[in-house]
Chimera marker file (.cmm) of the C-alpha trace (Angstrom):
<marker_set name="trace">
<marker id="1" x="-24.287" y="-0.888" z="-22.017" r="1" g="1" b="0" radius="0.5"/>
<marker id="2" x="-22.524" y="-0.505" z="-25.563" r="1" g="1" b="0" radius="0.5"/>
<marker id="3" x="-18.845" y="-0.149" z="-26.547" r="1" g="1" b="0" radius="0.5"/>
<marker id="4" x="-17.976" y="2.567" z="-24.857" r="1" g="1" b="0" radius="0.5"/>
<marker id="5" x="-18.351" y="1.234" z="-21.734" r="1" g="1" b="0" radius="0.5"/>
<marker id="6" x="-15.814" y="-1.720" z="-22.780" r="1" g="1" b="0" radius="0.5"/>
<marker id="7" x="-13.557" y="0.543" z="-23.754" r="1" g="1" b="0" radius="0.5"/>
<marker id="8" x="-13.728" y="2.465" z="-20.596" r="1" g="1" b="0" radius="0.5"/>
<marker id="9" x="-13.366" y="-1.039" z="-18.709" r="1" g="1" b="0" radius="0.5"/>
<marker id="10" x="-9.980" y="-1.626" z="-20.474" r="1" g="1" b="0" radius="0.5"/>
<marker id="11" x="-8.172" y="1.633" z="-19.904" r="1" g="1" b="0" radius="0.5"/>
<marker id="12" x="-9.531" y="0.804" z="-16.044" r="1" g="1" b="0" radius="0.5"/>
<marker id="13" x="-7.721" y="-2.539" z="-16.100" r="1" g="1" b="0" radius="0.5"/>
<marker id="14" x="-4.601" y="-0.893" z="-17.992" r="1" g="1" b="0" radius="0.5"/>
<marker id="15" x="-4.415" y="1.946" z="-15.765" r="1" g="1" b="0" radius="0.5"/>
<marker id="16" x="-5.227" y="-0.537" z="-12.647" r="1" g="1" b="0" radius="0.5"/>
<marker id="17" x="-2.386" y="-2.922" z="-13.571" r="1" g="1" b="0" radius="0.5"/>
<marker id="18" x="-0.303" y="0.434" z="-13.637" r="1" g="1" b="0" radius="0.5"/>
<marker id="19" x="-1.372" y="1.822" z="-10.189" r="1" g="1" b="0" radius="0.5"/>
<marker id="20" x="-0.571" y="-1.661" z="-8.732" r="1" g="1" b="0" radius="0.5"/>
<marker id="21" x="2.632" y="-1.529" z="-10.374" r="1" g="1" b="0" radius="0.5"/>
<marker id="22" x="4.104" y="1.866" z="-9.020" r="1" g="1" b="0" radius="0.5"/>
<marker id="23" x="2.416" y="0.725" z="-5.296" r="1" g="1" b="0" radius="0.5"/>
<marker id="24" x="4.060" y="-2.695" z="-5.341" r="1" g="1" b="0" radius="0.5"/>
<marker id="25" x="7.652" y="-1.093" z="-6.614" r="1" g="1" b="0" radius="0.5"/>
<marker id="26" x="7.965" y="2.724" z="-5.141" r="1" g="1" b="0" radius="0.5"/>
<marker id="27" x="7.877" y="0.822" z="-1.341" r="1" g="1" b="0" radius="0.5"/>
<marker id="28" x="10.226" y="-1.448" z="-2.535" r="1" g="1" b="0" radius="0.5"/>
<marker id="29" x="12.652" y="1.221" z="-4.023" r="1" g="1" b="0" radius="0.5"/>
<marker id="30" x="12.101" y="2.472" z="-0.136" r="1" g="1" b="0" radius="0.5"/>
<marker id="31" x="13.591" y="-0.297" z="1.184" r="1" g="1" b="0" radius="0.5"/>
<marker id="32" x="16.913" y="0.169" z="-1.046" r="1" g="1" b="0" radius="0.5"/>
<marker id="33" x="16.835" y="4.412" z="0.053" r="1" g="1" b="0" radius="0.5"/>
<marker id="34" x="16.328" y="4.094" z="3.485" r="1" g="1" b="0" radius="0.5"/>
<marker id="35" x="19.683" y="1.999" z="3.393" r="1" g="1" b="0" radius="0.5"/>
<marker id="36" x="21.985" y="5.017" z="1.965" r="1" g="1" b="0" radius="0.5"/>
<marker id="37" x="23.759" y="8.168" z="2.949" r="1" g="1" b="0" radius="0.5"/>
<marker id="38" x="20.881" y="10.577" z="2.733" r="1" g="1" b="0" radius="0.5"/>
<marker id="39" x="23.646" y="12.879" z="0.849" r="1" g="1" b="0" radius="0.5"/>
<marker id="40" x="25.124" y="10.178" z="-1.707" r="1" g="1" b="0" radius="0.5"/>
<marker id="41" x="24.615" y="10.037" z="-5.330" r="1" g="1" b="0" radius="0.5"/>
<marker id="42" x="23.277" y="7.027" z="-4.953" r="1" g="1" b="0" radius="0.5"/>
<marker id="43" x="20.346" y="8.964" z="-2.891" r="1" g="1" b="0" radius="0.5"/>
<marker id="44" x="20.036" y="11.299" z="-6.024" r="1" g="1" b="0" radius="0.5"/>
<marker id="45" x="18.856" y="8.975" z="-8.143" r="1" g="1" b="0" radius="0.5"/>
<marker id="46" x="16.693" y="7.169" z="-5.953" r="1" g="1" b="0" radius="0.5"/>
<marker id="47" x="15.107" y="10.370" z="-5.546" r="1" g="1" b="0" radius="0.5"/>
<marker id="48" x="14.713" y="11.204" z="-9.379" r="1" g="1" b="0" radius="0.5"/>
<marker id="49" x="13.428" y="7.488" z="-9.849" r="1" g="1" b="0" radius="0.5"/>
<marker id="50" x="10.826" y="7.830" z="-7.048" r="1" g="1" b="0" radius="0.5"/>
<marker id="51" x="9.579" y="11.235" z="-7.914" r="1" g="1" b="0" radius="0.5"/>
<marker id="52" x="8.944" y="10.173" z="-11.439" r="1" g="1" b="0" radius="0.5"/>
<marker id="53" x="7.448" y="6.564" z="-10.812" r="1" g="1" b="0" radius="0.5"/>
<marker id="54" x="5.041" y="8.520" z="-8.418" r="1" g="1" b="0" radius="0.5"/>
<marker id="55" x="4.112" y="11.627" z="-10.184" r="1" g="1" b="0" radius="0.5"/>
<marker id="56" x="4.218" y="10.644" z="-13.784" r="1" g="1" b="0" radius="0.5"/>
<marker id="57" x="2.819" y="6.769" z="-13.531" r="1" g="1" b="0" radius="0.5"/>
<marker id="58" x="1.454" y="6.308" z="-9.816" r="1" g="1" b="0" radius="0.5"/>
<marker id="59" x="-0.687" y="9.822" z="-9.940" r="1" g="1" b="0" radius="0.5"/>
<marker id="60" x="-2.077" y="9.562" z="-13.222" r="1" g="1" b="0" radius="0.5"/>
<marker id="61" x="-2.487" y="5.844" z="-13.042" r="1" g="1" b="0" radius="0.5"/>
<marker id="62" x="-4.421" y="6.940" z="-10.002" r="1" g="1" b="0" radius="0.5"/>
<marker id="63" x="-6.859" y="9.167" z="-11.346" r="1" g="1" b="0" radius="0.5"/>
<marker id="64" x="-7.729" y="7.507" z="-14.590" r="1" g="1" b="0" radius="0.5"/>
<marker id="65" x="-8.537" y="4.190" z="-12.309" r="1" g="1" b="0" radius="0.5"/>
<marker id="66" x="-11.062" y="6.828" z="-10.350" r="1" g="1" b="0" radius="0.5"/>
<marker id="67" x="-12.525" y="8.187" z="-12.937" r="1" g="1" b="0" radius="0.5"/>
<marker id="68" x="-13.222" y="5.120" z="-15.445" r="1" g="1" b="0" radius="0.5"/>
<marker id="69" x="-14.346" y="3.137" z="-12.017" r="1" g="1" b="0" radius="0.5"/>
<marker id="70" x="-16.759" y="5.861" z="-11.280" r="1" g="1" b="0" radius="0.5"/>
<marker id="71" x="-17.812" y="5.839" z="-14.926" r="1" g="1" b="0" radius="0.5"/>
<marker id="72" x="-18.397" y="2.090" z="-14.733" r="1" g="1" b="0" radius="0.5"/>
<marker id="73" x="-20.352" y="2.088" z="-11.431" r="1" g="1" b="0" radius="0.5"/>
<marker id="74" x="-22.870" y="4.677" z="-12.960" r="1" g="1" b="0" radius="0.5"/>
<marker id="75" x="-23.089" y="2.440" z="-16.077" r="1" g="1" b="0" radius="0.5"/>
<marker id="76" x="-23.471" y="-0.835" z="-14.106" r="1" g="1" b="0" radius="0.5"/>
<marker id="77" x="-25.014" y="0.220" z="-10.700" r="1" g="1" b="0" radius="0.5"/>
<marker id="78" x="-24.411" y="0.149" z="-7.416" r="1" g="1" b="0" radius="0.5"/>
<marker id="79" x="-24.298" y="-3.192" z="-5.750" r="1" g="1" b="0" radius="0.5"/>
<marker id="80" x="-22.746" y="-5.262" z="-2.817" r="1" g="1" b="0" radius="0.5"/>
<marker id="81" x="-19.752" y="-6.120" z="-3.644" r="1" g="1" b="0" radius="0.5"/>
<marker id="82" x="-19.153" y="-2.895" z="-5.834" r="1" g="1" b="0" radius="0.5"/>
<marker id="83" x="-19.228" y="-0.930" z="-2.598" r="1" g="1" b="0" radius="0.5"/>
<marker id="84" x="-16.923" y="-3.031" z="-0.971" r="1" g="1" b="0" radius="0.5"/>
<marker id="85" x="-14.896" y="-2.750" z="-3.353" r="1" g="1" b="0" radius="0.5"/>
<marker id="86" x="-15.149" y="0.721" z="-3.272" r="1" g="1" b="0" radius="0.5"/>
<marker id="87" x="-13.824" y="0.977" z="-0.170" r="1" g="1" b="0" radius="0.5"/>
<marker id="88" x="-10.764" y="-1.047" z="-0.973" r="1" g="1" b="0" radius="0.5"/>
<marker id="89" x="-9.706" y="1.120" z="-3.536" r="1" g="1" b="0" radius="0.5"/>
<marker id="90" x="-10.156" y="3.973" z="-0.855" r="1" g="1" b="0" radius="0.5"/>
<marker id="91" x="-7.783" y="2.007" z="1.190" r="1" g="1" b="0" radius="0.5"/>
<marker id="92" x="-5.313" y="1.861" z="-1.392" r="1" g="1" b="0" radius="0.5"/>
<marker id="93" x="-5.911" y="5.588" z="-2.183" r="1" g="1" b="0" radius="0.5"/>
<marker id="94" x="-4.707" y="6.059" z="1.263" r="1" g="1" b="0" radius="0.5"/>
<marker id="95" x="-2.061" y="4.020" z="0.834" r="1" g="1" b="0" radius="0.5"/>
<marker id="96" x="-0.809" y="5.879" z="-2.512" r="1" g="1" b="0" radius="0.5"/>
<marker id="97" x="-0.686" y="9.253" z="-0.529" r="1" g="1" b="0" radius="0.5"/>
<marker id="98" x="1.183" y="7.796" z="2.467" r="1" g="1" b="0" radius="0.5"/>
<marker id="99" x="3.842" y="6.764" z="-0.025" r="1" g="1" b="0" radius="0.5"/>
<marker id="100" x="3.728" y="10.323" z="-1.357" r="1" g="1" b="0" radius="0.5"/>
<marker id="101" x="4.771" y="11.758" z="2.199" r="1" g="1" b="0" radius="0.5"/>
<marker id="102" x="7.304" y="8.990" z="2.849" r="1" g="1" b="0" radius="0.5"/>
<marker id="103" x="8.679" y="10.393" z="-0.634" r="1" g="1" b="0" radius="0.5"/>
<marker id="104" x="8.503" y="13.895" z="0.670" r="1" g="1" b="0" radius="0.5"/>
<marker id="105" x="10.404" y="12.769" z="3.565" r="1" g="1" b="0" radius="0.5"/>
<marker id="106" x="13.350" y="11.137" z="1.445" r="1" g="1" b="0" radius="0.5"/>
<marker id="107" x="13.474" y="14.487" z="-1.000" r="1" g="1" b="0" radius="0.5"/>
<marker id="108" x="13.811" y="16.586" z="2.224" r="1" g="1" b="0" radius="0.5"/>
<marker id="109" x="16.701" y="13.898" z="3.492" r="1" g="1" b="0" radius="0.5"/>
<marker id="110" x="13.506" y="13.589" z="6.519" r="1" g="1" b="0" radius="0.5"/>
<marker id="111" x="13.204" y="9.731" z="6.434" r="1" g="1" b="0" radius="0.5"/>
<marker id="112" x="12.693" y="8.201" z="9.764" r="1" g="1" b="0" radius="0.5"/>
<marker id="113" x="11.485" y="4.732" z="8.648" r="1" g="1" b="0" radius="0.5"/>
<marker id="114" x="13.574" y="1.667" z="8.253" r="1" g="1" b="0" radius="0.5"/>
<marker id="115" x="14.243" y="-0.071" z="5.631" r="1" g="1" b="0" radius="0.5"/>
<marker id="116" x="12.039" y="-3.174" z="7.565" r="1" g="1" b="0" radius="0.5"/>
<marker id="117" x="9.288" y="-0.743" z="7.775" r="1" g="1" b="0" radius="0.5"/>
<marker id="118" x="9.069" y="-0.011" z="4.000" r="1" g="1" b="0" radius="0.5"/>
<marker id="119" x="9.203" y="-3.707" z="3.161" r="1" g="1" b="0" radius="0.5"/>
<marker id="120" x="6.308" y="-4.850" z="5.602" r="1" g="1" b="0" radius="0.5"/>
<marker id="121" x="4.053" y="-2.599" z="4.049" r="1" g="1" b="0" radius="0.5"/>
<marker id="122" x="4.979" y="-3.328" z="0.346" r="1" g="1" b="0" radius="0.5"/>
<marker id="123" x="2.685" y="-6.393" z="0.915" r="1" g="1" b="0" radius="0.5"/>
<marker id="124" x="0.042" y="-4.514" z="1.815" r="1" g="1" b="0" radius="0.5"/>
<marker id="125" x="-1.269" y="-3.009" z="-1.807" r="1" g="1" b="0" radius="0.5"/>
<marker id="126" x="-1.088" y="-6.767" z="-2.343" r="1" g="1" b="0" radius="0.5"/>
<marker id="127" x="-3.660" y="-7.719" z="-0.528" r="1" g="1" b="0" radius="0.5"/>
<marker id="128" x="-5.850" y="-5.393" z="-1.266" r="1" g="1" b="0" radius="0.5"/>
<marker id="129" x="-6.039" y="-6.023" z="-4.398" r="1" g="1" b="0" radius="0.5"/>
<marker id="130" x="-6.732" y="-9.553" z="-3.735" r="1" g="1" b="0" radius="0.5"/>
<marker id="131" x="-9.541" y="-8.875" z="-1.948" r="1" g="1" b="0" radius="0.5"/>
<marker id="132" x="-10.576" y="-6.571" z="-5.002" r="1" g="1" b="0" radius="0.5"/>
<marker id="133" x="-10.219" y="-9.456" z="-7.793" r="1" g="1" b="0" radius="0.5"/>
<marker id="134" x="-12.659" y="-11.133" z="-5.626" r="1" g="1" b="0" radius="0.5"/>
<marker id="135" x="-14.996" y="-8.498" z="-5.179" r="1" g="1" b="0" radius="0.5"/>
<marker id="136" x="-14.394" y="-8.243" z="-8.674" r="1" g="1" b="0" radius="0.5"/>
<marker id="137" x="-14.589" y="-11.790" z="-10.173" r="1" g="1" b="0" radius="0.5"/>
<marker id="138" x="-16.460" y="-13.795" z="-7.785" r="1" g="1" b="0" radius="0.5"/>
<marker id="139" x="-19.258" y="-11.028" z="-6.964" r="1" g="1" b="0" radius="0.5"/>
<marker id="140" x="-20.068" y="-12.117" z="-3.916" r="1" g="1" b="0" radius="0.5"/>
<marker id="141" x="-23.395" y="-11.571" z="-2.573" r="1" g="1" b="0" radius="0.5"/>
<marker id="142" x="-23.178" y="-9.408" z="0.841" r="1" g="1" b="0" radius="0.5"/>
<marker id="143" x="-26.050" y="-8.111" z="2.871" r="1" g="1" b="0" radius="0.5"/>
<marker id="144" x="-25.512" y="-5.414" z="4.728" r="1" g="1" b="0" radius="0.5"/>
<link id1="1" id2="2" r="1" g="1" b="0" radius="0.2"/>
<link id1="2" id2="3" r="1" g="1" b="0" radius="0.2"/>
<link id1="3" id2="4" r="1" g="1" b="0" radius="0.2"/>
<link id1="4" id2="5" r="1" g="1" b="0" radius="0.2"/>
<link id1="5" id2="6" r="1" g="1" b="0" radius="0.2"/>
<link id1="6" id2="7" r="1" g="1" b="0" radius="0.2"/>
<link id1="7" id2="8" r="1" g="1" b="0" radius="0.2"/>
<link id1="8" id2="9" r="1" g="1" b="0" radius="0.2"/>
<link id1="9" id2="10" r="1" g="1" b="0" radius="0.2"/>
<link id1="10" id2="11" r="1" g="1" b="0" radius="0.2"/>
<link id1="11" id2="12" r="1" g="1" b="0" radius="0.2"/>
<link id1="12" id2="13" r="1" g="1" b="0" radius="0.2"/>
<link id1="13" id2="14" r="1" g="1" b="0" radius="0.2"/>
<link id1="14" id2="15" r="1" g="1" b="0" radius="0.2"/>
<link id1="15" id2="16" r="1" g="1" b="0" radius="0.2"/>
<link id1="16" id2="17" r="1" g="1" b="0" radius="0.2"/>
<link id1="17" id2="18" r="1" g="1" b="0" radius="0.2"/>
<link id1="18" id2="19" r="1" g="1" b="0" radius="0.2"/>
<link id1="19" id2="20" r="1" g="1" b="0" radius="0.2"/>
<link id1="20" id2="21" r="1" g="1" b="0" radius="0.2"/>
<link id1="21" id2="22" r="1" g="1" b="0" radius="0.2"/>
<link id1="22" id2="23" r="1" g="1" b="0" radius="0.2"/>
<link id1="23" id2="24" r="1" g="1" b="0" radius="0.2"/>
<link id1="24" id2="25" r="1" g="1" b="0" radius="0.2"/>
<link id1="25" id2="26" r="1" g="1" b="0" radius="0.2"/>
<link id1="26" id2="27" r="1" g="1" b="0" radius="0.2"/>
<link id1="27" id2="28" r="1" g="1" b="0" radius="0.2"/>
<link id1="28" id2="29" r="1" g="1" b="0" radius="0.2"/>
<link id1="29" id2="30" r="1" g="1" b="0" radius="0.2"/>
<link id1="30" id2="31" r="1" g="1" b="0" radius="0.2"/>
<link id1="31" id2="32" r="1" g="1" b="0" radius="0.2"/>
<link id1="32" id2="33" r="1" g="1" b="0" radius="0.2"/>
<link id1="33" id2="34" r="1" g="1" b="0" radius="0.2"/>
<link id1="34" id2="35" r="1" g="1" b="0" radius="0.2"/>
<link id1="35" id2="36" r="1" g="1" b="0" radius="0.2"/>
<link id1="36" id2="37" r="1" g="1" b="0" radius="0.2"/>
<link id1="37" id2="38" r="1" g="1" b="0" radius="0.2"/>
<link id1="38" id2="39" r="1" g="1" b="0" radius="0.2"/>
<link id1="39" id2="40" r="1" g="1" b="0" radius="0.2"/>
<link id1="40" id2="41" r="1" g="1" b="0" radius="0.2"/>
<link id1="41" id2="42" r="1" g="1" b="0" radius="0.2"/>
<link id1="42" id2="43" r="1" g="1" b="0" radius="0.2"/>
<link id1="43" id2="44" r="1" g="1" b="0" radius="0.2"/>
<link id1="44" id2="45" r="1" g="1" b="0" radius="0.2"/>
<link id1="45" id2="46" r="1" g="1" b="0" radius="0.2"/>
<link id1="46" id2="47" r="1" g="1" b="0" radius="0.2"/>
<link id1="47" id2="48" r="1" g="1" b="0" radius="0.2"/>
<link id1="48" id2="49" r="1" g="1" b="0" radius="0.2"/>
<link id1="49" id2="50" r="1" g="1" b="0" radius="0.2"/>
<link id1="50" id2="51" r="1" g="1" b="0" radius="0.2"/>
<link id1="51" id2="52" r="1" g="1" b="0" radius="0.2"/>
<link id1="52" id2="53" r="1" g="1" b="0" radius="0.2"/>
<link id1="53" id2="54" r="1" g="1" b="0" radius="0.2"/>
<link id1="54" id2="55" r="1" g="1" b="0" radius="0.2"/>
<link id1="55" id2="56" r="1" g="1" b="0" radius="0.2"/>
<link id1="56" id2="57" r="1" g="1" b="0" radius="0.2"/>
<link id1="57" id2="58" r="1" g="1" b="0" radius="0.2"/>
<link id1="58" id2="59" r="1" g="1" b="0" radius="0.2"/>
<link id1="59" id2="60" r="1" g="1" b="0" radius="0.2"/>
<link id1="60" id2="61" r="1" g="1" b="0" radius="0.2"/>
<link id1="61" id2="62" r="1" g="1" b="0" radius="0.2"/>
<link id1="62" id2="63" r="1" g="1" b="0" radius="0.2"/>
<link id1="63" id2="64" r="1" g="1" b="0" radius="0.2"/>
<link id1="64" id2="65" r="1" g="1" b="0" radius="0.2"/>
<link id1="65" id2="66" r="1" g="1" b="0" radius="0.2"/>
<link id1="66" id2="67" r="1" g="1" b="0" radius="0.2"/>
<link id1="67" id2="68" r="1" g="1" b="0" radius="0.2"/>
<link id1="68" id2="69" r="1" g="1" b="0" radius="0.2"/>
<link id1="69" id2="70" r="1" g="1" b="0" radius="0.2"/>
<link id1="70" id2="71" r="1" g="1" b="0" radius="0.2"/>
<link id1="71" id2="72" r="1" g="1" b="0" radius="0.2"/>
<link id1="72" id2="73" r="1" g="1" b="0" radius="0.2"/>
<link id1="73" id2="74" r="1" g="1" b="0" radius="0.2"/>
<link id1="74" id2="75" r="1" g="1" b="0" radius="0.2"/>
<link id1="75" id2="76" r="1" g="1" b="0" radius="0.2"/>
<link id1="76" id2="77" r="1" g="1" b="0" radius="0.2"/>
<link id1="77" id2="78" r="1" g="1" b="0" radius="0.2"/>
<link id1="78" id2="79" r="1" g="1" b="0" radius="0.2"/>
<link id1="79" id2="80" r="1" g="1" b="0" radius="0.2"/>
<link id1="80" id2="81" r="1" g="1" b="0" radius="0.2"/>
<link id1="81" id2="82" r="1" g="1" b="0" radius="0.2"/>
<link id1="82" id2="83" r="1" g="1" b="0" radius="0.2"/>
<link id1="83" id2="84" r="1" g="1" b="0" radius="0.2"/>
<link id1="84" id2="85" r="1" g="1" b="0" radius="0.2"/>
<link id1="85" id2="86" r="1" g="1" b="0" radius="0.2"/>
<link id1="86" id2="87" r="1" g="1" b="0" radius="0.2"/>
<link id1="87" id2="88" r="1" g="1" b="0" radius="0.2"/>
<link id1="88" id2="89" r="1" g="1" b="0" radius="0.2"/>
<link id1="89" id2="90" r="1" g="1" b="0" radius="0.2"/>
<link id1="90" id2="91" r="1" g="1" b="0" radius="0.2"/>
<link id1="91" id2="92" r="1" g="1" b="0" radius="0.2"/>
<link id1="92" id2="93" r="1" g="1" b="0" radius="0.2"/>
<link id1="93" id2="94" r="1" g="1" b="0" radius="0.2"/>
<link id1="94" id2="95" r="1" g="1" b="0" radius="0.2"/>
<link id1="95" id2="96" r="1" g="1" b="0" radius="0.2"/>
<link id1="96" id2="97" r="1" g="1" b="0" radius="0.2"/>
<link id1="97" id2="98" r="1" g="1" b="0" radius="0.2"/>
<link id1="98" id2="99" r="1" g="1" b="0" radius="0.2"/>
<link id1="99" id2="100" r="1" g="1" b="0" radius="0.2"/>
<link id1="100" id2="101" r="1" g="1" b="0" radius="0.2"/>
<link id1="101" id2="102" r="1" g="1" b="0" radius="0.2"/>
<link id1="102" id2="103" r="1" g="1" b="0" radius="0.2"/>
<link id1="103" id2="104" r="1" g="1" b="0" radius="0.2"/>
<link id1="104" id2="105" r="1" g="1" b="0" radius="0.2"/>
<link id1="105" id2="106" r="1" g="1" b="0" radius="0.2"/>
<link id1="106" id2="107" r="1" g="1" b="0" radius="0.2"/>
<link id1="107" id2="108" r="1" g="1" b="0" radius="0.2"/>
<link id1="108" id2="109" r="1" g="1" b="0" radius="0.2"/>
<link id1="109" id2="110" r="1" g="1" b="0" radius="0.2"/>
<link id1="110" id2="111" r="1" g="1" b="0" radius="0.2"/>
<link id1="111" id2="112" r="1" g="1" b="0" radius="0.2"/>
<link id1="112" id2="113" r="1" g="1" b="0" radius="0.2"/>
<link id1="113" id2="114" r="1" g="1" b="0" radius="0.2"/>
<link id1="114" id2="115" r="1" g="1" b="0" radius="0.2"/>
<link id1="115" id2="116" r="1" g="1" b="0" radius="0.2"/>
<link id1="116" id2="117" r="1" g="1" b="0" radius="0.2"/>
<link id1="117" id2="118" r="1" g="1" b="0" radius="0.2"/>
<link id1="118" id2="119" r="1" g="1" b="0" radius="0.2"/>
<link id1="119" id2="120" r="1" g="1" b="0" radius="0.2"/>
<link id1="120" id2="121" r="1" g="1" b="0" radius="0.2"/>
<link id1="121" id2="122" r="1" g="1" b="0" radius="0.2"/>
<link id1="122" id2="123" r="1" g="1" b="0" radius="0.2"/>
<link id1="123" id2="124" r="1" g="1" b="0" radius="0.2"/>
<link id1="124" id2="125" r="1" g="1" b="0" radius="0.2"/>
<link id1="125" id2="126" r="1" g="1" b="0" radius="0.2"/>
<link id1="126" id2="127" r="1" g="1" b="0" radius="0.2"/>
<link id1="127" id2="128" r="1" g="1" b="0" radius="0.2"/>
<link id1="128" id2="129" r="1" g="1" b="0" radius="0.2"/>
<link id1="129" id2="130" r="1" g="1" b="0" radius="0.2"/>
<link id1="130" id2="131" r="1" g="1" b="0" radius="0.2"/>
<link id1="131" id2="132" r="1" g="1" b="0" radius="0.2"/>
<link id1="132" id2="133" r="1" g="1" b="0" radius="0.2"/>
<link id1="133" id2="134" r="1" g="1" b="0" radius="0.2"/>
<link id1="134" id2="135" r="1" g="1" b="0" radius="0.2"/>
<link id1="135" id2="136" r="1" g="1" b="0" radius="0.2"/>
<link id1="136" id2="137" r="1" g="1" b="0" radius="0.2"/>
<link id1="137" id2="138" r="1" g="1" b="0" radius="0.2"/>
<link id1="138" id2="139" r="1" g="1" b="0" radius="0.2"/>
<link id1="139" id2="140" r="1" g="1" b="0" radius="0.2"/>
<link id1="140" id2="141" r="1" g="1" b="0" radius="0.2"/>
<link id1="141" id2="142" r="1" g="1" b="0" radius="0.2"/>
<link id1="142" id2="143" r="1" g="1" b="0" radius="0.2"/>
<link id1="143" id2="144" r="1" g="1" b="0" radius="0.2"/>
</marker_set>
């Protein structure tokens, strides 16, 4: 497959371990916002600090993890366990752009969700990836 393709596979586990990172914390910081005065400074600056964890590490992260995974799967081939894990990373795609409406909702001072809400689902990018790294490592073989 050559060099390039290792190469390619880091920046994918960089840029995955960088995804994972703004969808384990940006939830989290949801927790902490959805306990404030929607009109405190304290509000502010959650605001500034989710807008730039999402646009500037989660969205990027995002698209360089598509892109390099696509890249891969042409280079390797489709099996199995690639497509399942395929559609695990969709999940957590969908995942990434609910968290960009709940942060439309806090820069609009719209959030209905409680602070419970936000930290049930910050396990959820967790275990996804679990079942990814498994996918991943252990390769199972599934018949479809």
């Amino acid at each position: 497959m050559g060099n390039i393709y290792l190469w390619i596979k880091i920046l994918h586990v960089a840029f995955v371990v960088a995804w994972m990172a703004v969808l384990l914390y940006l939830p989290r910081i949801f927790v902490y916002h959805a306990t404030v005065d929607k009109f405190s400074e304290t509000s502010k600056i959650f605001k500034t600090m989710e807008r730039r964890l999402y646009y500037f590490i989660g969205y990027p992260s995002a698209l360089i993890v598509w892109g390099s995974g696509l890249f891969m799967a042409h280079m390797l081939g489709l099996y199995n366990w690639l497509i399942v894990k395929f559609v695990f990373v969709i999940l957590l795609t969908i995942y990434h752009v609910n968290l960009g409406k709940y942060l439309t909702d806090f820069s609009l001072d719209k959030n209905g969700k409680s602070s419970k809400f936000f930290r049930a689902i910050n396990e959820l990018p967790f275990l996804i990836m679990f079942i990814i790294l498994i996918c991943v490592i252990i390769k199972p073989e599934i018949n479809f």
